[in-house]
HTML snippet that shows the backbone in 3Dmol.js (N, CA, C, O; Angstrom):
<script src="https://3Dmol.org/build/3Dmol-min.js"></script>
<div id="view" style="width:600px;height:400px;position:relative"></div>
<script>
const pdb = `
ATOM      1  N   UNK A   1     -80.617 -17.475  24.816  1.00  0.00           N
ATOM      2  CA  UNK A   1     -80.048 -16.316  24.172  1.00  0.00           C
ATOM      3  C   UNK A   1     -78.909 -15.829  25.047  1.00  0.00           C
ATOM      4  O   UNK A   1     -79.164 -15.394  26.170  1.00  0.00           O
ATOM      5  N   UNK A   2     -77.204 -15.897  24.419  1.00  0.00           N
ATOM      6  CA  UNK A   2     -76.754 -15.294  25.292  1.00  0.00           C
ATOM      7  C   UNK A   2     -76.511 -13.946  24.896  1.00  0.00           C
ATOM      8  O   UNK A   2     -76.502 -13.858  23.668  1.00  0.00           O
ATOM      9  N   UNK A   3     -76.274 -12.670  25.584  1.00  0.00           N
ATOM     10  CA  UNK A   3     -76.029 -11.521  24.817  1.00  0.00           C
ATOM     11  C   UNK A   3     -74.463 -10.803  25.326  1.00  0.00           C
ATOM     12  O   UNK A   3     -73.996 -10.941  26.457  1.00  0.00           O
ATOM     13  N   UNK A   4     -74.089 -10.354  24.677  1.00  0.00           N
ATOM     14  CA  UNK A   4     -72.851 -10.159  25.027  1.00  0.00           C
ATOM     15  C   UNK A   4     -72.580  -8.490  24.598  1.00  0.00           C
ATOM     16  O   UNK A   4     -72.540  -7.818  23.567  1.00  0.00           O
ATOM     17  N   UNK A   5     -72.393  -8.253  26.353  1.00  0.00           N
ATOM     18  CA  UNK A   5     -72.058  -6.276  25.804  1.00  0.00           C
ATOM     19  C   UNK A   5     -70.545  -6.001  25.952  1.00  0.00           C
ATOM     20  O   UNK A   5     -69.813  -6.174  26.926  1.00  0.00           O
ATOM     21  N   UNK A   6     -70.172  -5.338  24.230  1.00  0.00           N
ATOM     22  CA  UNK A   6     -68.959  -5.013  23.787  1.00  0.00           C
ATOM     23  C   UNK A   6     -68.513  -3.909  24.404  1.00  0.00           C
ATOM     24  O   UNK A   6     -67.368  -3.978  24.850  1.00  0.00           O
ATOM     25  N   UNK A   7     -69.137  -2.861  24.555  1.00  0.00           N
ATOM     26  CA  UNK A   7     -68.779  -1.504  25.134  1.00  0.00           C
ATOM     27  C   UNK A   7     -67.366  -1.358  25.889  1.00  0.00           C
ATOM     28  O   UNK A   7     -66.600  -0.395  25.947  1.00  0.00           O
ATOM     29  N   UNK A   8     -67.284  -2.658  26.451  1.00  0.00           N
ATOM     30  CA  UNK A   8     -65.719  -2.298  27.652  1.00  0.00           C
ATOM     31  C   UNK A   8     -64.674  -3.624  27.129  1.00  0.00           C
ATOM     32  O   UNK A   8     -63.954  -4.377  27.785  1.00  0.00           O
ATOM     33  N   UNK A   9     -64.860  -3.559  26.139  1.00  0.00           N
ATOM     34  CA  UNK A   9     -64.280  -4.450  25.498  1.00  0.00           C
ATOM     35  C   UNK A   9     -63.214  -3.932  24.284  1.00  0.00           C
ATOM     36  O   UNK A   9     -63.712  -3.262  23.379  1.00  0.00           O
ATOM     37  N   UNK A  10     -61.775  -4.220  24.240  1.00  0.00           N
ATOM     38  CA  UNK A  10     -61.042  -3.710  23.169  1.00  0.00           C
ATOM     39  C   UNK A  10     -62.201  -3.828  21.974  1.00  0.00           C
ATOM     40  O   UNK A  10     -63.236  -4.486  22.077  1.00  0.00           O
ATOM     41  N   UNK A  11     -61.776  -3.015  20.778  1.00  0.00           N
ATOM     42  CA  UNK A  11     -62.406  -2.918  19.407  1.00  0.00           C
ATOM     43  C   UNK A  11     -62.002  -4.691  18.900  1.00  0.00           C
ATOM     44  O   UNK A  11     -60.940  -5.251  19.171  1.00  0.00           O
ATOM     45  N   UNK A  12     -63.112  -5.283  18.158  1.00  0.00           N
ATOM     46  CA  UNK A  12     -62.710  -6.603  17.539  1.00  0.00           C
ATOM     47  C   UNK A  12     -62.488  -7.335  18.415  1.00  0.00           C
ATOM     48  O   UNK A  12     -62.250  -8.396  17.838  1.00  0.00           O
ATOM     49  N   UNK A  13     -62.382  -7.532  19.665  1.00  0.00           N
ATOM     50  CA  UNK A  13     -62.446  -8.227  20.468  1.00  0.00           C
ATOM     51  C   UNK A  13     -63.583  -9.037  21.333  1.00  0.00           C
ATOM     52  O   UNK A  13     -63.657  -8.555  22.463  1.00  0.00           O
ATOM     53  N   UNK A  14     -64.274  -9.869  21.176  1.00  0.00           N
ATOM     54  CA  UNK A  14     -65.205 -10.237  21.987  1.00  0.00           C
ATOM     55  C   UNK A  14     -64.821 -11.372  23.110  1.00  0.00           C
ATOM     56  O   UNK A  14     -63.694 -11.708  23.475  1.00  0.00           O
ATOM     57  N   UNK A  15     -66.123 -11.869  23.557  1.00  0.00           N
ATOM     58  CA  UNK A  15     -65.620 -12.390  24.702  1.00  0.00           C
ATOM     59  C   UNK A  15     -65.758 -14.256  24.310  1.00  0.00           C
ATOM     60  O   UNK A  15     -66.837 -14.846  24.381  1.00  0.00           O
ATOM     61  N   UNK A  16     -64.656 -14.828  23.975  1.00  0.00           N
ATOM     62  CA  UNK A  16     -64.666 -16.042  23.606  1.00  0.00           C
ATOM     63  C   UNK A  16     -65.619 -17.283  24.433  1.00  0.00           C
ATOM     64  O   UNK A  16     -65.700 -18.415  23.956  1.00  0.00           O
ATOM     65  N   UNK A  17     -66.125 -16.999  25.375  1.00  0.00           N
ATOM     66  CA  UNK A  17     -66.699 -17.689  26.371  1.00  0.00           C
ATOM     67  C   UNK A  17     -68.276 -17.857  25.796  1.00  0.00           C
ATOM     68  O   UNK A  17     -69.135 -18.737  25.852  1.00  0.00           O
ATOM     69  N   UNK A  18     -68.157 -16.452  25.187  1.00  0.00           N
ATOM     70  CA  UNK A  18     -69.868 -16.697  24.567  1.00  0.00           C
ATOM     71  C   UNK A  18     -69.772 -17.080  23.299  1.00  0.00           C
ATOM     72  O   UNK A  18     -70.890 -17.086  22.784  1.00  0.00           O
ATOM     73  N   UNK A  19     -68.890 -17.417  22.536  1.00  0.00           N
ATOM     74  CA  UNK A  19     -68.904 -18.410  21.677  1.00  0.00           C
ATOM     75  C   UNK A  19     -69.009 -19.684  21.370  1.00  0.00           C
ATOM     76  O   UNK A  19     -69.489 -20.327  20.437  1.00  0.00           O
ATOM     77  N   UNK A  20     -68.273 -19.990  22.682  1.00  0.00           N
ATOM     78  CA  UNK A  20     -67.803 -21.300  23.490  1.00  0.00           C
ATOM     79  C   UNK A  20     -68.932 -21.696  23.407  1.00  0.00           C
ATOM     80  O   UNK A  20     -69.222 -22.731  22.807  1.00  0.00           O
ATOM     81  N   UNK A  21     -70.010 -20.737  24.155  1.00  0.00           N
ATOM     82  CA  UNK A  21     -71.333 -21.351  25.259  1.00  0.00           C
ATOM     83  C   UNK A  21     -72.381 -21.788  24.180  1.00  0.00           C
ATOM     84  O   UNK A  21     -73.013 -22.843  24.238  1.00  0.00           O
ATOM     85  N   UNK A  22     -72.518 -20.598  22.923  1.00  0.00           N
ATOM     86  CA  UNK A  22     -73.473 -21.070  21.785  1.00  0.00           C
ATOM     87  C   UNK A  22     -72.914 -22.185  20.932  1.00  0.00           C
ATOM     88  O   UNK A  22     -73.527 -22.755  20.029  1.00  0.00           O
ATOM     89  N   UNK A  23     -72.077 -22.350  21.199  1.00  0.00           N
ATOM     90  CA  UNK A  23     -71.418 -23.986  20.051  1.00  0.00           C
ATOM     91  C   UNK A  23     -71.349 -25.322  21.259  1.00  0.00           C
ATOM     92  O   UNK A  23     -70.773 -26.386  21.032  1.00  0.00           O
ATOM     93  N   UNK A  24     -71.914 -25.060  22.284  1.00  0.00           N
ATOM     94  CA  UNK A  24     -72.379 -26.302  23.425  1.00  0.00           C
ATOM     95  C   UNK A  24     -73.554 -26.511  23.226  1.00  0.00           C
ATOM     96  O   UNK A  24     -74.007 -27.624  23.491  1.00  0.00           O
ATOM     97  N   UNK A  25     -74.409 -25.462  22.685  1.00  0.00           N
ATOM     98  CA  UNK A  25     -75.669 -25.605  23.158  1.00  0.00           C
ATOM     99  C   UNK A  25     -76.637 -25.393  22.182  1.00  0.00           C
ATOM    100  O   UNK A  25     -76.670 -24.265  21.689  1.00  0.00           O
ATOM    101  N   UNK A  26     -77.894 -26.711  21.570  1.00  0.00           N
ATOM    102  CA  UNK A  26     -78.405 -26.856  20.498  1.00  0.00           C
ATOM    103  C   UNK A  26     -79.351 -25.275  19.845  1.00  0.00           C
ATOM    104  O   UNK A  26     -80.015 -24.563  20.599  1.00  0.00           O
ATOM    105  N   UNK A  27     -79.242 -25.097  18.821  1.00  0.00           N
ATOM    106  CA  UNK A  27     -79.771 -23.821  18.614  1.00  0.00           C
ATOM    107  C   UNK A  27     -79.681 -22.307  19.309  1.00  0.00           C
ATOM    108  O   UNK A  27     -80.495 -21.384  19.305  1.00  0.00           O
ATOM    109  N   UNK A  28     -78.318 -22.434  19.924  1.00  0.00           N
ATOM    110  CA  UNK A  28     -78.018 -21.427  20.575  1.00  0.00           C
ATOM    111  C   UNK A  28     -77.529 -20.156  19.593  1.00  0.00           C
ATOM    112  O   UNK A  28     -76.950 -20.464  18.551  1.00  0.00           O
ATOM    113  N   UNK A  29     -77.740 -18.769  19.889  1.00  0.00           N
ATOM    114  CA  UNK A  29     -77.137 -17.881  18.975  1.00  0.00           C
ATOM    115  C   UNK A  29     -76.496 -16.819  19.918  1.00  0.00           C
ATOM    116  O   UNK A  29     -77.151 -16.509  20.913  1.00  0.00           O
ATOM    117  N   UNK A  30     -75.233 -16.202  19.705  1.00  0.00           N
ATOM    118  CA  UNK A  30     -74.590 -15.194  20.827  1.00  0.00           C
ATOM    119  C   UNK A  30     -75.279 -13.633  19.798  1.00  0.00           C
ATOM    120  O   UNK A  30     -75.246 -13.209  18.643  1.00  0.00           O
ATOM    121  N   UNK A  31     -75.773 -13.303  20.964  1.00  0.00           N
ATOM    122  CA  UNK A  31     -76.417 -11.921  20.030  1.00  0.00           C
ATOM    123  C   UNK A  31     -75.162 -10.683  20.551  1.00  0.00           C
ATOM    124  O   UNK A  31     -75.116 -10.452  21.759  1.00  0.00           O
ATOM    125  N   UNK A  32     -74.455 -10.138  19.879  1.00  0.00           N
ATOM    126  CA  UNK A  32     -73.469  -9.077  20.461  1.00  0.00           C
ATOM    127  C   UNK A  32     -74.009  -7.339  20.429  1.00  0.00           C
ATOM    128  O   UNK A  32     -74.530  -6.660  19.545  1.00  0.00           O
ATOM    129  N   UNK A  33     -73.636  -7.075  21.702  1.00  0.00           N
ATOM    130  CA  UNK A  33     -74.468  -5.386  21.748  1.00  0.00           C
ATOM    131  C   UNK A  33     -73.291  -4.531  21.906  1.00  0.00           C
ATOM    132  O   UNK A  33     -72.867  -4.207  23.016  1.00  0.00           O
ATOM    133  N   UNK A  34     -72.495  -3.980  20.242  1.00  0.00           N
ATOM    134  CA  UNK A  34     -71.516  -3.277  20.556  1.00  0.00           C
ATOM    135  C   UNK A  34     -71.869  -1.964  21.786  1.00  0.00           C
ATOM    136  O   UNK A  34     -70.926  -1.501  22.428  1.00  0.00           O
ATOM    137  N   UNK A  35     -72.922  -1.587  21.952  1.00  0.00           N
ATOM    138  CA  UNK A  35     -72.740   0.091  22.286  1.00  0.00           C
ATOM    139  C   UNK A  35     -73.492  -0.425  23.664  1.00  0.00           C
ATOM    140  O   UNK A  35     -74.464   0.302  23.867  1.00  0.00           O
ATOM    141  N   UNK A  36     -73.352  -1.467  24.693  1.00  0.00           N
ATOM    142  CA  UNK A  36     -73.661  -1.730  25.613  1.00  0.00           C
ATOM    143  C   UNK A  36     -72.632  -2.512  26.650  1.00  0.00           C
ATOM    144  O   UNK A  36     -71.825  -3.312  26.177  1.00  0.00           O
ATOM    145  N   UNK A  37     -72.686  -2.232  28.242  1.00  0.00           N
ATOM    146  CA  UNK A  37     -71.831  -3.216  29.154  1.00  0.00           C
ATOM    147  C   UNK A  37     -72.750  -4.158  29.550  1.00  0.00           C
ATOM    148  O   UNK A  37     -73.428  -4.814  28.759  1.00  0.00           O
ATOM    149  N   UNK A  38     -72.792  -4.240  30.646  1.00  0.00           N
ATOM    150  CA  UNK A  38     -73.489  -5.333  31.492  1.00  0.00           C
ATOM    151  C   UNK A  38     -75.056  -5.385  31.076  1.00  0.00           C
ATOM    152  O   UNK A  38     -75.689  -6.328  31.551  1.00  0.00           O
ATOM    153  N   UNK A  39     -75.520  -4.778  30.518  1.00  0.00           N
ATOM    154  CA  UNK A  39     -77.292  -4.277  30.999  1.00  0.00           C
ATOM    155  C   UNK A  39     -77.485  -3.837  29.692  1.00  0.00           C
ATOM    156  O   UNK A  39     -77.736  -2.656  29.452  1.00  0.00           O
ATOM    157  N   UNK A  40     -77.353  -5.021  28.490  1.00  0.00           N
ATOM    158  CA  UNK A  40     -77.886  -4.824  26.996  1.00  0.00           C
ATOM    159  C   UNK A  40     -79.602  -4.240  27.370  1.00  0.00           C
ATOM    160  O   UNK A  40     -79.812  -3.062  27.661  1.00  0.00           O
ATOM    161  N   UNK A  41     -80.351  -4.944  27.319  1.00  0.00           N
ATOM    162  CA  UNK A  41     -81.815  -4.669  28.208  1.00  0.00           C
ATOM    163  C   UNK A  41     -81.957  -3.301  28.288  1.00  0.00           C
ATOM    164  O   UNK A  41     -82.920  -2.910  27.628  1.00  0.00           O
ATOM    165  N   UNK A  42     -81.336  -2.415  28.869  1.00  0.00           N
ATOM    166  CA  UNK A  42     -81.437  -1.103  29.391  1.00  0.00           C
ATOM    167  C   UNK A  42     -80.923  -0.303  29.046  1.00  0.00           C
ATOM    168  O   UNK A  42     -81.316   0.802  29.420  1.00  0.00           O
ATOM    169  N   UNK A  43     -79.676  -0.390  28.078  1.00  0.00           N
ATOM    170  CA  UNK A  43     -78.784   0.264  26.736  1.00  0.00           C
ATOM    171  C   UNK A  43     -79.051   0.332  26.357  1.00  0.00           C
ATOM    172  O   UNK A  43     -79.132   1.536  26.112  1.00  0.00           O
ATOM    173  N   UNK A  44     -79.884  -0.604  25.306  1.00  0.00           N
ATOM    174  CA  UNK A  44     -80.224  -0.984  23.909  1.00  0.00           C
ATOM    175  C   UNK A  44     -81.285  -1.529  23.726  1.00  0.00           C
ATOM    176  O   UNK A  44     -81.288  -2.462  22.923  1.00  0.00           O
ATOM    177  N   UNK A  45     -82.554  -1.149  24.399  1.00  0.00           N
ATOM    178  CA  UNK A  45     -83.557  -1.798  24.482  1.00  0.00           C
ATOM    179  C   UNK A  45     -84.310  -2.561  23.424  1.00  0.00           C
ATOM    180  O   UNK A  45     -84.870  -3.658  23.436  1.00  0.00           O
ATOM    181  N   UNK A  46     -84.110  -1.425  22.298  1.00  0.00           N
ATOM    182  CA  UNK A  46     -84.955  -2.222  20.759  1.00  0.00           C
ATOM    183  C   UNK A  46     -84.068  -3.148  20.494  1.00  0.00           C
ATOM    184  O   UNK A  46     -84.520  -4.284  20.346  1.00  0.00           O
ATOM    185  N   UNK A  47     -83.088  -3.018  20.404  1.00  0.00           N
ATOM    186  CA  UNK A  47     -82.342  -4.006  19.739  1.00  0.00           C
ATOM    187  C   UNK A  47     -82.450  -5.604  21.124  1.00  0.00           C
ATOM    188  O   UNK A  47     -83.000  -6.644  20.764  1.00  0.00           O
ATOM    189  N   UNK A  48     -82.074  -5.523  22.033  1.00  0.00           N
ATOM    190  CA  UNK A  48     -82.299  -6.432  22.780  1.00  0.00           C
ATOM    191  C   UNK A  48     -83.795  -7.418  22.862  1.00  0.00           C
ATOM    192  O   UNK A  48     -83.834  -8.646  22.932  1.00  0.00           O
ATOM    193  N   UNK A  49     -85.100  -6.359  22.827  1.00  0.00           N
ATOM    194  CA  UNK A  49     -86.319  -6.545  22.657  1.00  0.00           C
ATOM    195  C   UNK A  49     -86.534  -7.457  20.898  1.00  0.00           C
ATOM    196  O   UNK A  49     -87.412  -8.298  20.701  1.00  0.00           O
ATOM    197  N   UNK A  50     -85.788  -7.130  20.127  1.00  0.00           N
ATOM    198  CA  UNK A  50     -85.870  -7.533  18.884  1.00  0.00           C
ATOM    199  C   UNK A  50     -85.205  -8.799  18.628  1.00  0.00           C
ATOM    200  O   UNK A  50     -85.601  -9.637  17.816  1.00  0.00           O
ATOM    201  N   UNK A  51     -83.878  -8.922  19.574  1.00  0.00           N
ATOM    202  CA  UNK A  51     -83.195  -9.972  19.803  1.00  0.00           C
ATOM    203  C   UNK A  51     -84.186 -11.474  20.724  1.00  0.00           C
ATOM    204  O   UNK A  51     -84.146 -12.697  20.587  1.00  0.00           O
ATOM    205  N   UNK A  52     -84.845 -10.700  21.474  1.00  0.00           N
ATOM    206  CA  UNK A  52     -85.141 -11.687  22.441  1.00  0.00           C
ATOM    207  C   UNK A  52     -87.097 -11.697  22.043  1.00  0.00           C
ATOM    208  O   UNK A  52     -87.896 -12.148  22.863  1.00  0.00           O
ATOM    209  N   UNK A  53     -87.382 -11.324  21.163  1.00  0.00           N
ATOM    210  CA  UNK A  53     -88.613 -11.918  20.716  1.00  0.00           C
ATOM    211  C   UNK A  53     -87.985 -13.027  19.371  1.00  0.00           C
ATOM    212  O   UNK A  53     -88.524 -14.122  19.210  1.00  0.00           O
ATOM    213  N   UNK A  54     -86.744 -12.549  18.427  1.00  0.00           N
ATOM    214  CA  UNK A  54     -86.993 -13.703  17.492  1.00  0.00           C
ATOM    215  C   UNK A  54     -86.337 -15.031  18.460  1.00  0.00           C
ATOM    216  O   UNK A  54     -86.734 -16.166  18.193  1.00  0.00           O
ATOM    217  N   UNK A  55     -85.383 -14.841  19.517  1.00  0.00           N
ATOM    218  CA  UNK A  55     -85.315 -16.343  20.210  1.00  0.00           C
ATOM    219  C   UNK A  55     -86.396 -16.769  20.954  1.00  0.00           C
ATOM    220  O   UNK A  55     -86.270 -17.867  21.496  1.00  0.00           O
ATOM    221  N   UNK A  56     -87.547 -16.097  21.131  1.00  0.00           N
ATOM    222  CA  UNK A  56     -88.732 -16.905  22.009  1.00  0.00           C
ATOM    223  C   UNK A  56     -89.247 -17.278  20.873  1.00  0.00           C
ATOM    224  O   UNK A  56     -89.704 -18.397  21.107  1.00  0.00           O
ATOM    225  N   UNK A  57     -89.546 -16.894  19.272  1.00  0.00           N
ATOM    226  CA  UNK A  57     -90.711 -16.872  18.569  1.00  0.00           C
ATOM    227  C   UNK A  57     -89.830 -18.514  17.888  1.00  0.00           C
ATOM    228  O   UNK A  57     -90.385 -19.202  17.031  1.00  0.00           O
TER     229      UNK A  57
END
`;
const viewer = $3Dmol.createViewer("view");
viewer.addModel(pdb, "pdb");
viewer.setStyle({}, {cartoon: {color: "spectrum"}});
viewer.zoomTo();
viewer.render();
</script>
C-alpha cells in the first residue's frame, strides 16, 4: 500500500512517483490522503485504517 499525503502539495497535483511505484508493482494501489502530509496514519486515521485493512484483507 503506498499512501500518498496531498496536504503540501499544489491543488491537482500529486506526486508522480507514487504512480510510477503502483504500475511496477503487481496489485499495487496508491491510496491518496488529500487533508494529510507525511503521517496519513495520524491525520486521518479512519480513512488510513480503512485503507490498510482492505490491502491486508
Amino acid at each position: 500500500m503506498d499512501t500518498g499525503g496531498d496536504a503540501h502539495e499544489p491543488v491537482g497535483v500529486g506526486d508522480p512517483l507514487d504512480e510510477w511505484l503502483a504500475g511496477q508493482l503487481p496489485k499495487a494501489k496508491t491510496v491518496p490522503f488529500a487533508s494529510s502530509g507525511h503521517a496519513p496514519f495520524s491525520e486521518e486515521p479512519d480513512r488510513f485504517n480503512e485503507g490498510l485493512g482492505n490491502f491486508a484483507s
